[in-house]
Structures are given as C-alpha cells and as structure tokens.
N, C-alpha and C positions, 0 to 999 in steps of 0.2 A: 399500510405500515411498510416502512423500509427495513430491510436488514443490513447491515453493516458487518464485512469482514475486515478487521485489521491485523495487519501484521509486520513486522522492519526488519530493519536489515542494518549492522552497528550497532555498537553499544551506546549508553546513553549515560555513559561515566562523564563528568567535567568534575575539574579541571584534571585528572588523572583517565587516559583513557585509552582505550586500543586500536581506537577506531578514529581517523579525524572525522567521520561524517553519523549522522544518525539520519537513517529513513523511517520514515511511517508511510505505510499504502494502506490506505481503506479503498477497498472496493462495495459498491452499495446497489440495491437492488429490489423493487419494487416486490412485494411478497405474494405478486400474481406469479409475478416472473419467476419465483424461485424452483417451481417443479419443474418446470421447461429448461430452464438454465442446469439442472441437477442432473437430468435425464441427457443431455448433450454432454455434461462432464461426465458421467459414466461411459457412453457411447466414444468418446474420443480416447479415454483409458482402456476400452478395447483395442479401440487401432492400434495405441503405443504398445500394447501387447499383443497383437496379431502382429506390427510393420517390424517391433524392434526386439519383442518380449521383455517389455517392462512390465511388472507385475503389477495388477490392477491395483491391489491395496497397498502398493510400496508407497509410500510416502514420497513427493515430488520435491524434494531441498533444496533448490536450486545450485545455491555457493558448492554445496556439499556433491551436487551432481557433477557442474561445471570440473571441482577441482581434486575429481578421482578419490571422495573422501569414501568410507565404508558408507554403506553397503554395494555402494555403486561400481565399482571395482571390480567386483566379481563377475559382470556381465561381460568384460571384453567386448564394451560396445568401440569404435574408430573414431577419433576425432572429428571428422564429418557427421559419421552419425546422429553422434551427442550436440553440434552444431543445427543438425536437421531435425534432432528429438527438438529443441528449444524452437527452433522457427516454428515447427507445427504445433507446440505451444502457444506461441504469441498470434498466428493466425487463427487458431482456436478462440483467444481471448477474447479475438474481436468480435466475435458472431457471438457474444452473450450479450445479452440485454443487462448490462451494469453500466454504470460512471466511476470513473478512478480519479483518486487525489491523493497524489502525494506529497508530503510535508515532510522536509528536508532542514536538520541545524546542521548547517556546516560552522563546525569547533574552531577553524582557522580562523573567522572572524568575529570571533565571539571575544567581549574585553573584558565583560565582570566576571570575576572569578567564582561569584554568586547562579548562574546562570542556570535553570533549572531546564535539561537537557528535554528528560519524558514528558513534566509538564507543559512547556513550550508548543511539541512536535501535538500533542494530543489536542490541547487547546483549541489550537491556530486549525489543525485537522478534522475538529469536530465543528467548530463555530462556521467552518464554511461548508460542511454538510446541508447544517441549518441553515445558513443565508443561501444554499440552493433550492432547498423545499421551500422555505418559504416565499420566493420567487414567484414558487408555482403557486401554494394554498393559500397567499395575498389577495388574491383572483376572487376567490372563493366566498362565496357570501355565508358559506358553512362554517367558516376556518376553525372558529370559537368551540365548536362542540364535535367537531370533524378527528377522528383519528386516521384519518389517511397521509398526513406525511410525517406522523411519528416515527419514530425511528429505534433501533435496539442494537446496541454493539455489542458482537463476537469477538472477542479475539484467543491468543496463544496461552497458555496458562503462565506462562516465566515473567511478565509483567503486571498482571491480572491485580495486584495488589493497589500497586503505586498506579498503576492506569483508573482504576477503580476511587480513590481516592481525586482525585484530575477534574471525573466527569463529575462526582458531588462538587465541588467547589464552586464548578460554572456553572452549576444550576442554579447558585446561590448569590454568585460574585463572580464576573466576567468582566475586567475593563479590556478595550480592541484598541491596539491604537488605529491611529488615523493621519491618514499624509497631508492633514489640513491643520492636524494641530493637536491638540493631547488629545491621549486615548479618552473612550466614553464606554461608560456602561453599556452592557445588554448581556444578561444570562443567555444561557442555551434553555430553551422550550422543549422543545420536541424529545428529548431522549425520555425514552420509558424503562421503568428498572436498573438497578446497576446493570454496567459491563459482564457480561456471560463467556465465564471464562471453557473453552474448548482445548482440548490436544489434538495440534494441527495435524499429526497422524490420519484422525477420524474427520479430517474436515475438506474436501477439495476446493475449498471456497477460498480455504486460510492460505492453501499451497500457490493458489492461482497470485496473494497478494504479494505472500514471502518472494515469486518467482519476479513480478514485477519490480518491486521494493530490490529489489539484488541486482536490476537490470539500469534500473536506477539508480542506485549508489555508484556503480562503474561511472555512468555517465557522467556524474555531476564530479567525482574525482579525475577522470581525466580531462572535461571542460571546462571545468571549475577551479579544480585546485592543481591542476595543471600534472596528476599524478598518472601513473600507470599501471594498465591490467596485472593482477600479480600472472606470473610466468605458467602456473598449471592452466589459467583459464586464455591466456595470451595464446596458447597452441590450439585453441580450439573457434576462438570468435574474437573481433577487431574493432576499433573505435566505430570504423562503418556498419560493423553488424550489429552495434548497440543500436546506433542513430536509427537501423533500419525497424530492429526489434520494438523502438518505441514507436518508428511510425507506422508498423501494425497496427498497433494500439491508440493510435491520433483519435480516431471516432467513437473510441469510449471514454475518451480522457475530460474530463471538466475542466475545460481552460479556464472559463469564471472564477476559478480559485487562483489560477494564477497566470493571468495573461501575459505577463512578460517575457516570457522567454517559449522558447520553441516545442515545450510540452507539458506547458503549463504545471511547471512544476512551483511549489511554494516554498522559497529560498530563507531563511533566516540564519541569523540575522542581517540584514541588506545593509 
C-alpha cells in the first residue's frame, strides 16, 4: 500500500481570491518505505537543531519561515542561514524514497466563472497517482486481488471536508479529458477509505509537502505569470535558487504526470 501526503500552498477561492495561483503537492510513498523515510526525518530535525537550533517539534511552514512570520522570528536566524536552513531541506528531500506531483490552477487563465478550484487540483492530483501505480500493477498477474498499490490520502485538517467529498465522487464518476478528443471515463480504483485528515503540526510528511508546494508556487508565479517574490522572501532566495531548490528534487519528482515543462509540474487550465 502507498501512503499519500497532501498539502498547498493558495487559496482555492474563484472567482473572488487572494491568491492567483492554487498548489496541491502530494508526496507518496511505498508503506515499506515509510519507517526508513520517518527515522531520516527525525535524524535530519536533529541536525536543524544541533546546526541552527530549530526545534525538533517546531512545525516547518515554510511561507511562514521564509517571511519572518511568528514563531520564527524569535530565533534571529540571518538571511543566509534561513537560505541554508531551506537548501538542506531540499537536499534532504531528495534522499527519501518518495515521488512528488504537483497539480497547479493557475486563476489567470481560467475563463468559466464556474470553475471548481479544490475539485480540479485534487482530481487531476489523485487520477495521476493512480495512472502511476497502475503502470506498475498492470504487470501483475495478481492485480485483481493484490493490495499492494492501493493507496490512502493524508492531508492538512483546513480542507479535509471539500477534499474528502472530491475523492468520493471519483470513485464513482471520473470523466479525464483527453488531447485526442473528449474527455472519457475512468473512476479512481485504488484509493482505500476516505481522506485522513492530520494537523500538519504532528506530521513531517505534510511539512515536507507544504515546503515543496511553497517552492512551487514562487516558481510558476514568477515563470508563469510573470509576477515577483514578495519582498520579505526576495532578501532571502532568487528566481535561481527556486530553479535550484527544484532541481534538488528533479529525482523524486514524477514527470509522467507532467512531462511538459521542466519539473514536471501539472498546469491547468492549459
């Protein structure tokens, strides 16, 4: 079985919104994997608190870290530092045994005023979970009676509702479109249980995607939408040191979900 952490970054208000961009980052991860992968996020929240004294159970918020919000404040870490906290972050991320996908609506080109923001990002997010297992346990002459690439979504408790509602639907009613011609059916399989809802606080799984998902949305706002770092996070890291922070992360990233662009990110609407 797979586990699944989700978490974003923007709001997922249309047509009224604060945010032109909505991220969703799932990070997913085989459930041999997960003691290994749990015991290295421990071990690397010691270093941040032996190299920088960040405290092991302080919550990792990314935006909130970046842009001097409470509680982070109070350390008088240096702009370098908090640059260096994040690199050894994302070189961290790489030495886990996960795959990442992130599913992106960018608002700007969005033309129905109908447009259903969270349903969208979660959809498109989860159906290519599933078209990556299934990849693998197509192979399988077991597949039928096999729970080995089912799958179970965590995420953040502040969407848990409307997320939760998303993933019954597809299990029931899924049409994909398709660049051949109208969209076609196919439910999602694989998901087991609802959505299990966590407080990212208690989760270094959720933190690792929030941190992604935040690293991301910079991205695609200033190559995308042609916009700029707001000014607390501009003094700390540069269009170069997003470019770089994602290709840390190139070798866990599942391009299969979105080959097009340079980190396989999943664009809508195109």
């Amino acid at each position: 079985m797979y586990l699944v952490y989700c978490d974003e970054s923007g709001d997922d208000g249309y047509p009224y919104y604060s945010s032109e961009l909505f991220v969703l980052t799932s990070i997913y991860m085989h459930d041999l994997s997960w003691k290994q992968n749990y015991d290295k996020m421990v071990n690397f929240r010691r270093k941040l608190k032996r190299d920088y004294g960040f405290p092991i159970k302080l919550e990792f918020h990314t935006k909130a870290f970046l842009t001097d919000k409470k509680p982070y404040r109070q350390f008088n870490w240096t702009e370098n530092e908090k640059k260096q906290i994040l690199y050894d972050l994302f070189n961290f991320i790489a030495s886990l045994d996960i795959k990442i996908i992130n599913t992106i609506i960018n608002k700007k080109k969005i033309i129905s005023p109908d447009y259903r923001v969270l349903e969208t990002a979660v959809t498109y997010g989860t159906q290519r979970i599933e078209n990556d297992l299934n990849q693998y346990c197509d192979k399988c002459v077991y597949d039928n009676i096999c729970s080995e690439c089912n799958f179970l979504i965590i995420t953040d408790e502040g969407r848990i509702g409307k997320m939760r509602k998303v993933t019954r639907k597809i299990q029931k009613i899924n049409y994909i479109p398709s660049k051949y011609g109208n969209p076609y059916h196919k439910e999602v399989k694989r998901i087991i249980e609802d959505l299990l809802p966590k407080n990212s606080k208690e989760s270094y799984f959720l933190q690792v995607s929030d941190a992604i998902a935040y690293i991301v949305y910079l991205h695609v706002l200033i190559n995308f939408n042609k916009g700029k770092l707001p000014n607390r996070v501009a003094n700390k890291i540069n269009i170069n040191d997003i470019a770089n922070l994602l290709g840390i992360i190139r070798n866990r990233i599942n391009f299969k979900a979105g080959p097009q662009n340079e980190f396989g990110l999943v664009i809508y609407p195109r």
